[in-house]
TIMILUM-150806 format. One line per 4 residues: their letters; for each residue x, y, z of N, C-alpha, C. Coordinates in nm, 4 decimals. Layout:
BEGIN
a> X Y Z X Y Z X Y Z  ... $
***
This chain:
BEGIN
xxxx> 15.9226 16.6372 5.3545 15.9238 16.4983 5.3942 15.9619 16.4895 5.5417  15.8759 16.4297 5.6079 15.8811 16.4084 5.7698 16.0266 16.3300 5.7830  16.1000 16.3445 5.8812 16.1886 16.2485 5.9184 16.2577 16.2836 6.0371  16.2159 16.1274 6.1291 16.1531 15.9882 6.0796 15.9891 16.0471 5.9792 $
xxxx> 15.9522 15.9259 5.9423 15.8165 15.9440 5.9247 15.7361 15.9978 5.9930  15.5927 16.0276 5.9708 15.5020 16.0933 6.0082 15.4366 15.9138 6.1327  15.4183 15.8103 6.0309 15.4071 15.6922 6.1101 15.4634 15.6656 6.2524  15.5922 15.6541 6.2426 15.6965 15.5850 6.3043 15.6876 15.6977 6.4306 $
xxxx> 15.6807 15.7982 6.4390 15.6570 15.9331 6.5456 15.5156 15.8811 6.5570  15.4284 15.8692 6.4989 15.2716 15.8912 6.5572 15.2734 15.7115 6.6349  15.3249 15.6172 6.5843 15.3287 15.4985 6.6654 15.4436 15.4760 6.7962  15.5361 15.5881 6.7935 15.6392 15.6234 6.9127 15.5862 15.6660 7.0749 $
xxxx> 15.4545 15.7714 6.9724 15.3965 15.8237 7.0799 15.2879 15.7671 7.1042  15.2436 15.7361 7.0640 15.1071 15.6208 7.1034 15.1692 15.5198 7.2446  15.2339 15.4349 7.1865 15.3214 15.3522 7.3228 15.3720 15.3994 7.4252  15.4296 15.5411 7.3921 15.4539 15.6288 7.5193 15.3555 15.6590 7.5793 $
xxxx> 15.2066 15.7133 7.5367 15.0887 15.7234 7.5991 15.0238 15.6480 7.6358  15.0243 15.5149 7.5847 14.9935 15.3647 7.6219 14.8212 15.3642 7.5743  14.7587 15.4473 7.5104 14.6465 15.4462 7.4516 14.6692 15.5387 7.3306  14.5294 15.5487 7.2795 14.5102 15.6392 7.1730 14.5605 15.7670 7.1218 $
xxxx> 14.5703 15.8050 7.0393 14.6275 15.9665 7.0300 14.4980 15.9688 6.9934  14.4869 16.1630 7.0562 14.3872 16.2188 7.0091 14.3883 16.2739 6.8587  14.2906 16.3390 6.7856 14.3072 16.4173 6.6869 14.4364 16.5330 6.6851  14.4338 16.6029 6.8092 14.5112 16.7114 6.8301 14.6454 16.6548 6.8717 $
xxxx> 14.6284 16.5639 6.9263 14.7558 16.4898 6.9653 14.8608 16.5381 6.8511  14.7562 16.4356 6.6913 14.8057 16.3850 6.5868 14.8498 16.4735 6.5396  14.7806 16.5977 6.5059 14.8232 16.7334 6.4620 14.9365 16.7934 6.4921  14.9540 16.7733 6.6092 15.0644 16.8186 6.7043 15.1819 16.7656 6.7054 $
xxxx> 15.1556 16.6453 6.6563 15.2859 16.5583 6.6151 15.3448 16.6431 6.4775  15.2487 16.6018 6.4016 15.2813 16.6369 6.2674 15.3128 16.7482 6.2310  15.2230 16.8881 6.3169 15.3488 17.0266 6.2980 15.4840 17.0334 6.3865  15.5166 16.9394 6.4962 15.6136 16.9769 6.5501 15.7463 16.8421 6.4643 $
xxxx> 15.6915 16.8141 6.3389 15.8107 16.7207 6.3050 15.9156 16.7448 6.2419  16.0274 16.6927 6.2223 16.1271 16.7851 6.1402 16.1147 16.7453 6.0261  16.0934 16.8168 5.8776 16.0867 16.7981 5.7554 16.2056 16.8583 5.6624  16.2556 16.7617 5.5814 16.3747 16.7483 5.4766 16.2734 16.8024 5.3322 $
xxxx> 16.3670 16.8845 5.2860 16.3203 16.9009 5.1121 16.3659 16.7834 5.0814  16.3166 16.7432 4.9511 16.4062 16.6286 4.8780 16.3231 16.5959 4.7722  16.3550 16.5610 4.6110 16.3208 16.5714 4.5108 16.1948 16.4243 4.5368  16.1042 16.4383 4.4603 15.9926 16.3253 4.4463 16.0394 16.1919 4.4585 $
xxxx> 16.1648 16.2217 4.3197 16.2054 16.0712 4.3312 16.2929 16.0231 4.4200  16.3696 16.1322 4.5026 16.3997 16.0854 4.6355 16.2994 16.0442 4.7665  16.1823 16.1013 4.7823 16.0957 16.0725 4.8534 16.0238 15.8950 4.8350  16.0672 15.8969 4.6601 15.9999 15.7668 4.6090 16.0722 15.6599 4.6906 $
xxxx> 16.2252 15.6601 4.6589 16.3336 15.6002 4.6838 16.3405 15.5701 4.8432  16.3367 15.6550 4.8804 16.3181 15.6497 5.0801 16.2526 15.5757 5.1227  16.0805 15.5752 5.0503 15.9937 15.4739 5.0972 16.0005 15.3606 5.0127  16.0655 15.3521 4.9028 16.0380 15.1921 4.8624 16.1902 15.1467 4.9512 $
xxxx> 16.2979 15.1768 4.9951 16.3830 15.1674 5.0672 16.3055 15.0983 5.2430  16.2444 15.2296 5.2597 16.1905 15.1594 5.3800 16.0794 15.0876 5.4264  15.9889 15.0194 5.2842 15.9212 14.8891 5.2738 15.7703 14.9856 5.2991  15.7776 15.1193 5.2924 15.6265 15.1534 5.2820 15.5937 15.3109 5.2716 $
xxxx> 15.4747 15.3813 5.2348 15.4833 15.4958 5.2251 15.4185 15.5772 5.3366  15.4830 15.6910 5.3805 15.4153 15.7729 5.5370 15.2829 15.8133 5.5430  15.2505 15.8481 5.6020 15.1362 15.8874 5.6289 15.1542 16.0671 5.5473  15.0387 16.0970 5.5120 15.0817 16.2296 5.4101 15.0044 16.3401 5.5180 $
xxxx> 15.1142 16.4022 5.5287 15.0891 16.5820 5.6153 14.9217 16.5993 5.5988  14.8966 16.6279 5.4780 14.7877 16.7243 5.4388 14.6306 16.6234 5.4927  14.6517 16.4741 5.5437 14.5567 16.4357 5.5637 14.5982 16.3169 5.6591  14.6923 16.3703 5.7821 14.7762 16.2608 5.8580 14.6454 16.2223 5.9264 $
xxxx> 14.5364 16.2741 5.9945 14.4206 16.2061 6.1118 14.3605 16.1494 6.0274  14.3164 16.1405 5.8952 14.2607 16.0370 5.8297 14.3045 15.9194 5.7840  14.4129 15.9470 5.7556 14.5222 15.8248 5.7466 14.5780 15.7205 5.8306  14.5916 15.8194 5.9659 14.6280 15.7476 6.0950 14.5131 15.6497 6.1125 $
xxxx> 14.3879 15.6778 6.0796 14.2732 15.6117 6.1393 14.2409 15.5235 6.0436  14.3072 15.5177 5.9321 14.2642 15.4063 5.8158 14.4140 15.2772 5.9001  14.5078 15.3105 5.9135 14.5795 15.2283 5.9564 14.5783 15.2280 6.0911  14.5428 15.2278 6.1925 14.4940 15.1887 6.2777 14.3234 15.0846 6.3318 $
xxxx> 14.2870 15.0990 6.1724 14.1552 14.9893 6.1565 14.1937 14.8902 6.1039  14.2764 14.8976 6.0267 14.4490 14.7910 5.9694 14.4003 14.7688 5.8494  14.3692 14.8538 5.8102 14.3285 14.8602 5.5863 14.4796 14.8381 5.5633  14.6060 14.9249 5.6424 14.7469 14.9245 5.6257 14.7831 14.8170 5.6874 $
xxxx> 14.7916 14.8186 5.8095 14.8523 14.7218 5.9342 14.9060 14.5933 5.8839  15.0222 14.6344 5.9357 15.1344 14.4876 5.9181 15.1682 14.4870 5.7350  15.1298 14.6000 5.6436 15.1715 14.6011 5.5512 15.3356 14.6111 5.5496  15.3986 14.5568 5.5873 15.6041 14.5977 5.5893 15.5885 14.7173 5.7001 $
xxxx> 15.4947 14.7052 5.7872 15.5067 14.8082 5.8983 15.5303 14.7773 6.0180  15.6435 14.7784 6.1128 15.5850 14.7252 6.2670 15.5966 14.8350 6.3667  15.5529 14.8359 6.4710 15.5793 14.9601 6.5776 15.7021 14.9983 6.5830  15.7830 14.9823 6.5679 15.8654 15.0338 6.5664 15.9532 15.1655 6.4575 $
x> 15.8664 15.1203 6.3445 15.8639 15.2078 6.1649 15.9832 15.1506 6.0956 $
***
């Protein structure tokens, strides 16, 4: 489990870049993040705690790009995570 989120880092750095992340950008985020073990239902608990669920490792550039067309956007999410 990313933490912060996989989100909240990929929308950190976006504003720091003041445009788009690339694909590799995204990648790059996501292997350099720090990740916690923690049981399912703690992972459950974290995100219904923090009003939404991360973006998932195994398919973060597809995901990023579904919420950035805003299928997600503004779901209990703001730039800030």
């Amino acid at each position: 489990m990313p933490i912060p989120p996989l989100l909240a880092l990929l929308l950190a750095q976006r504003e720091q870049k003041g445009k788009d992340l690339t694909e590799a950008e995204v990648l790059e985020c996501r292997n350099g993040a720090v990740c916690m073990t923690m049981r399912l239902s703690q992972a459950r608990q974290l995100a219904e705690k923090r009003g939404y669920d991360d973006l998932a490792p195994e398919s973060v550039w597809e995901d990023w790009q579904t919420f950035l067309a805003g299928d997600v956007a503004n779901d209990g999410v703001d730039e800030k995570g």
